[in-house]
C-alpha positions in Angstrom: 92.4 94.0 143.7 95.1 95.1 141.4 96.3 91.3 140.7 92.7 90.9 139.8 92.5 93.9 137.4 96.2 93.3 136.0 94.7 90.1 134.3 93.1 92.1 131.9 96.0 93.9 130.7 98.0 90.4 129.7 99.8 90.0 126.5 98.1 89.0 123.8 99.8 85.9 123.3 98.8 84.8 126.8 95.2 85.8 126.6 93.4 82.8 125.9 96.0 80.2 127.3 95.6 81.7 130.8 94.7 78.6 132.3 97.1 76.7 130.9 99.8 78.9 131.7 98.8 79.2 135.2 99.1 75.4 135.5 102.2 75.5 133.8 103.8 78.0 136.3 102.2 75.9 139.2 103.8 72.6 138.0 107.0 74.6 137.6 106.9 76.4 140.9 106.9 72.7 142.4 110.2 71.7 140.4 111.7 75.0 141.6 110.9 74.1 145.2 112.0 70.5 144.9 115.3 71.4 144.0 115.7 74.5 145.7 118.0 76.2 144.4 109.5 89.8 128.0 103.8 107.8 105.0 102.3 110.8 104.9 105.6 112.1 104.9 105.6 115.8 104.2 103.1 118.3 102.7 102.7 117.9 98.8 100.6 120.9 98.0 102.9 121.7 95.0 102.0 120.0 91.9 100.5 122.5 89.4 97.0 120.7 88.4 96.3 123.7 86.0 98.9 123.8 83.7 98.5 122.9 80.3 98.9 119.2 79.4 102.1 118.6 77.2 101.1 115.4 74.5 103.9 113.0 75.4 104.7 109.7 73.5 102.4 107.1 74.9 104.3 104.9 77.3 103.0 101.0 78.7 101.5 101.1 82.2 105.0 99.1 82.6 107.3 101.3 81.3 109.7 102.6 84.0 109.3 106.4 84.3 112.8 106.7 86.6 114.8 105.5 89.2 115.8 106.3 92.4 118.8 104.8 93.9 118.5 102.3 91.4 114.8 101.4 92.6 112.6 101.3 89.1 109.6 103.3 89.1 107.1 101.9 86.9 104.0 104.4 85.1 101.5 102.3 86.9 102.8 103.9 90.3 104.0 107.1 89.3 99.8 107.4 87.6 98.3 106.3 91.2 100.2 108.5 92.3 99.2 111.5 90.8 95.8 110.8 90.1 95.6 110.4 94.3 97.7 113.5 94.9 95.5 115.6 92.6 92.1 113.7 93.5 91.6 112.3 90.1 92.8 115.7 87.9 95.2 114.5 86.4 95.7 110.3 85.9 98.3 110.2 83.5 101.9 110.9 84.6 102.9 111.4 81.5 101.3 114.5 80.6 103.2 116.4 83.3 106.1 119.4 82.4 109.3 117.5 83.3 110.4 119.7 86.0 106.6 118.4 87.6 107.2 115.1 86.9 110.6 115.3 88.3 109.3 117.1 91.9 106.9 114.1 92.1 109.0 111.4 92.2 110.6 113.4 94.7 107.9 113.4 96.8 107.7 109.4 95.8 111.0 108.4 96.6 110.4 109.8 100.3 108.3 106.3 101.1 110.6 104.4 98.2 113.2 105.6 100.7 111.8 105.2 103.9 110.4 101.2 102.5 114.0 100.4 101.8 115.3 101.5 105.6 112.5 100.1 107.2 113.3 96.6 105.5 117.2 96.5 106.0 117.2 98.6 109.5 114.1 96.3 111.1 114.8 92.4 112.1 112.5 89.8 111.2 111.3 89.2 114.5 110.5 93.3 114.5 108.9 93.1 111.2 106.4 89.8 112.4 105.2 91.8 115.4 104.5 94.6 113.4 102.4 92.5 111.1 100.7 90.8 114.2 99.5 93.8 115.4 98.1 95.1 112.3 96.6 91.3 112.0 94.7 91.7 115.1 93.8 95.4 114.7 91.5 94.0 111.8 90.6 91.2 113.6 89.2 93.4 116.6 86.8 95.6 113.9 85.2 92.4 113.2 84.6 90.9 116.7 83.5 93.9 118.7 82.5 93.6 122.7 79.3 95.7 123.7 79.8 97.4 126.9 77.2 95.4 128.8 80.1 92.3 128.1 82.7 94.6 129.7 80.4 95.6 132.5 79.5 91.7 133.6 83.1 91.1 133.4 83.7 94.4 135.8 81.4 93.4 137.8 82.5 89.4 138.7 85.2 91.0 139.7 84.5 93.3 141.8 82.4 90.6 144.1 85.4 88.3 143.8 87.7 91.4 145.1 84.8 91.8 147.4 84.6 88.4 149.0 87.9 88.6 149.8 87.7 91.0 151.8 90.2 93.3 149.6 91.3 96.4 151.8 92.6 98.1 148.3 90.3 100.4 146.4 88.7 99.1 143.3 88.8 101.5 140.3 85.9 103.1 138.9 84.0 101.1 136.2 84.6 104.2 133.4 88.4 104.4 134.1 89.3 101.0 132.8 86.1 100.5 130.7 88.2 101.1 127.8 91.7 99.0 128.8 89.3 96.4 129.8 87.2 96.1 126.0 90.7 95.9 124.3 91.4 93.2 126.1 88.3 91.3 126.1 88.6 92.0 122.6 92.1 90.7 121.7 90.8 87.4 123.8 88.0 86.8 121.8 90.2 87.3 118.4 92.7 84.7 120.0 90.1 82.0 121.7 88.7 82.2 118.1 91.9 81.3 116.3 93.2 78.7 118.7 89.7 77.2 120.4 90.1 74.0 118.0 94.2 74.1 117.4 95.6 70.6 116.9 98.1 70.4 119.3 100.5 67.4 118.9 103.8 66.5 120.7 106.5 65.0 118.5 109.5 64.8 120.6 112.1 64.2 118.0 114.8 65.3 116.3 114.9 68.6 117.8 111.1 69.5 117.3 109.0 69.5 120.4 105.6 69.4 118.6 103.3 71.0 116.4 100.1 73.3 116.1 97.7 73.0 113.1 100.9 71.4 111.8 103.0 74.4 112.2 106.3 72.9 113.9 107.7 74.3 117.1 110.9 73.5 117.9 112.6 72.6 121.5 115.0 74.9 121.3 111.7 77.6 121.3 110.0 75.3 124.1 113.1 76.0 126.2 113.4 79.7 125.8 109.5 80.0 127.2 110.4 77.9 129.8 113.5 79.6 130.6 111.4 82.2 131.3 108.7 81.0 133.1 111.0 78.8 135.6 114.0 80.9 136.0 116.2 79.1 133.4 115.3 75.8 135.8 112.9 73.8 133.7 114.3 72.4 130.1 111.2 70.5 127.5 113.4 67.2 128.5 112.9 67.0 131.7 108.6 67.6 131.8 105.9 65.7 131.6 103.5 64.8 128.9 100.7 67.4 130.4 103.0 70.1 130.7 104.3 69.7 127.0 101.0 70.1 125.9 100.7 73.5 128.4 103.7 74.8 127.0 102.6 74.4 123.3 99.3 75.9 124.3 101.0 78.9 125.5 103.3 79.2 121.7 100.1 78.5 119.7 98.9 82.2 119.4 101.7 83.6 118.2 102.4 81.0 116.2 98.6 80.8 114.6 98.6 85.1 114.7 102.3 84.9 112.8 100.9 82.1 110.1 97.4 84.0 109.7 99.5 87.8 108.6 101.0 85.3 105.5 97.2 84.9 104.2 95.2 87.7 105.3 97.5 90.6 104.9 98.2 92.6 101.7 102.2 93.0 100.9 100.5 96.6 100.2 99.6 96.7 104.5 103.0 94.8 105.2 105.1 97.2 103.7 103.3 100.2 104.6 103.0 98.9 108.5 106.6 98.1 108.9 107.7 101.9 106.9 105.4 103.6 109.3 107.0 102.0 112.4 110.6 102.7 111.1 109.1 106.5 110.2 107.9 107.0 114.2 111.4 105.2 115.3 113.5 107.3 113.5 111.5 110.6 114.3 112.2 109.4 117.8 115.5 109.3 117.9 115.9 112.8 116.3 117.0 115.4 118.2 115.1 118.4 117.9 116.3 121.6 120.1 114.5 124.5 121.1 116.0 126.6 118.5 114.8 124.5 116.1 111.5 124.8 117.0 111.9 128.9 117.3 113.6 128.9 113.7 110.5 126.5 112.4 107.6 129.0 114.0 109.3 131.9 112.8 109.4 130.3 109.6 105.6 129.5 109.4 105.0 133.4 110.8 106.9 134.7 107.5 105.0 132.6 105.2 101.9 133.8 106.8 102.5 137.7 106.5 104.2 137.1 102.5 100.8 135.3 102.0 99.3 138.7 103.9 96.7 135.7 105.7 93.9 136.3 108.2 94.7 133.5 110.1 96.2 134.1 113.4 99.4 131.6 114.3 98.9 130.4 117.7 101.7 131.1 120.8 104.3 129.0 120.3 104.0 127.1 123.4 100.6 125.7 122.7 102.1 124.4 119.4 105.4 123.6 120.6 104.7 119.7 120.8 103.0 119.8 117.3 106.2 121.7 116.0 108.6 119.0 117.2 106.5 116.5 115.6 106.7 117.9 112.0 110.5 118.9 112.5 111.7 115.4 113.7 109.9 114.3 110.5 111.2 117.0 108.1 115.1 115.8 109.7 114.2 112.3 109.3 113.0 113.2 105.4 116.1 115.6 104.7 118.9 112.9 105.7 116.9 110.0 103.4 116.7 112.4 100.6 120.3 113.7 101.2 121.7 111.1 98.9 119.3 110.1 97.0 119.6 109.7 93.4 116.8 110.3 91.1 116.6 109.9 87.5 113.7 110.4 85.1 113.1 108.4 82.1 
């Protein structure tokens, strides 16, 4: 029963070339035998919305209001910027005090930090599965499964497990309910993107074929089936049928990867791949208990100088929440430690 059940946790890339994978493995089990042998950043509640606007020289929407580590900042940005931080108070950068103007881009250069890092410290490989998964996270909003889908799926198999006589205990329908309708979703995204793929076998200098004309080379053929057969099986030495199996198991990544280029902002690029490099780095932090003591004292102070009603809970119920906004105040202190900011 669990081999049954595992098939709806596959990768996505697998999920609708099932069949053909399976074949593939078959045919490649036989060669084996024959020859025997896988930024909200920080809290910003310190602009001053009230004080009184100064009447600065009217800059272009263009004009670079400062840098920061020799990244321009254009007006455009820095008046989103503030007209979002301050829910549409204030629009206009330029009518800020200096010393304001100068604490936001502060608070901008965190994610013009954090962007630049996430671009040089991420691979392009790391980058294009971060942009797949965002891809398919938009994809899944607009191809739900009902639960009565789930549920008739559930229940095939649980008569298939059941014919079989399976000994093991099949799990509740409401404990994998929800694994199951991410799945079922994720395979109805995929069957939808590569039900009428073109898939053609070229066999010549050095590219093994193509899907809706997106070439695939051997060398990428090989490393599939290097691991699918145990490093055994090389694109040379198969037959037609299998070629076309082993390009049917490439063509969702390859379709998902070509499908981020049109349907994804730069905007949700960038932002995706600086929120994963934001959650890797807080990772990696270290954050000891006495950093966590010294950060709840801290918020206990702040909460008697501001003589507040509200009651801090025991640190150990928010121990966990603590770590998180420390790891992320570390991760924000050593981008900002050298950073460079110059106002315009």
């Amino acid at each position: 029963m669990k081999k049954i059940f595992m098939t709806t946790v596959a990768t996505v890339a697998m999920l609708n070339t099932a069949v053909q994978a399976d074949a593939l493995k078959n045919s490649l089990t036989n060669m084996l035998n024959q020859n025997n042998s896988t930024p909200g950043m920080i809290d910003l509640n310190r602009i001053n919305t009230t004080s009184k606007p100064v009447k600065p020289k009217t800059r272009s929407s263009k004009a670079v209001v400062a840098t920061v580590n020799g990244e321009k900042v254009i007006k455009k940005e820095a008046d989103a910027y503030i007209k979002k931080r301050t829910k549409g108070q204030i629009k206009d950068f330029d009518t800020l005090p200096k010393a304001q103007r100068k604490r936001l881009i502060g608070e901008m250069a965190i994610s013009i930090l954090a962007e630049k890092k996430a671009k040089s410290d991420l691979t392009d490989r790391e980058k294009n599965a971060i942009y797949a998964k965002v891809w398919m996270q938009k994809e899944i909003l607009k191809s739900p499964v009902s639960d009565e889908e789930v549920k008739k799926v559930y229940d095939e198999l649980k008569d298939k497990s059941l014919k079989k006589d399976s000994t093991k205990p099949i799990p509740d329908f409401d404990k994998i309910k929800s694994n199951m309708k991410i799945q079922m979703t994720e395979k109805k995204v995929i069957d939808k993107l590569t039900n009428d793929a073109n898939i053609t076998i070229i066999d010549a200098n050095m590219i093994a074929g193509s899907i809706n004309g997106i070439l695939v080379s051997i060398e990428e053929t090989n490393k599939v089936l290097d691991s699918l057969s145990k490093g055994v099986a090389k694109w040379s030495t198969l037959k037609s049928l299998d070629k076309e199996r082993v390009l049917k198991v490439i063509a969702p990544t390859k379709l998902v990867a070509e499908a981020t280029k049109s349907d994804l902002t730069q905007d949700e690029k960038t932002n995706s791949v600086t929120n994963i490099w934001m959650q890797n780095s807080m990772r990696r932090v270290k954050v000891s208990e006495e950093d966590l003591k010294k950060a709840y004292a801290k918020i206990e102070k702040n909460l008697k100088r501001m003589k507040s009603n509200r009651k801090l809970p025991e640190f150990d119920k928010i121990k966990n929440r603590l770590k998180v906004q420390v790891a992320k105040e570390k991760v924000i202190m050593s981008l900002m430690k050298d950073a460079k900011i110059i106002l315009k």
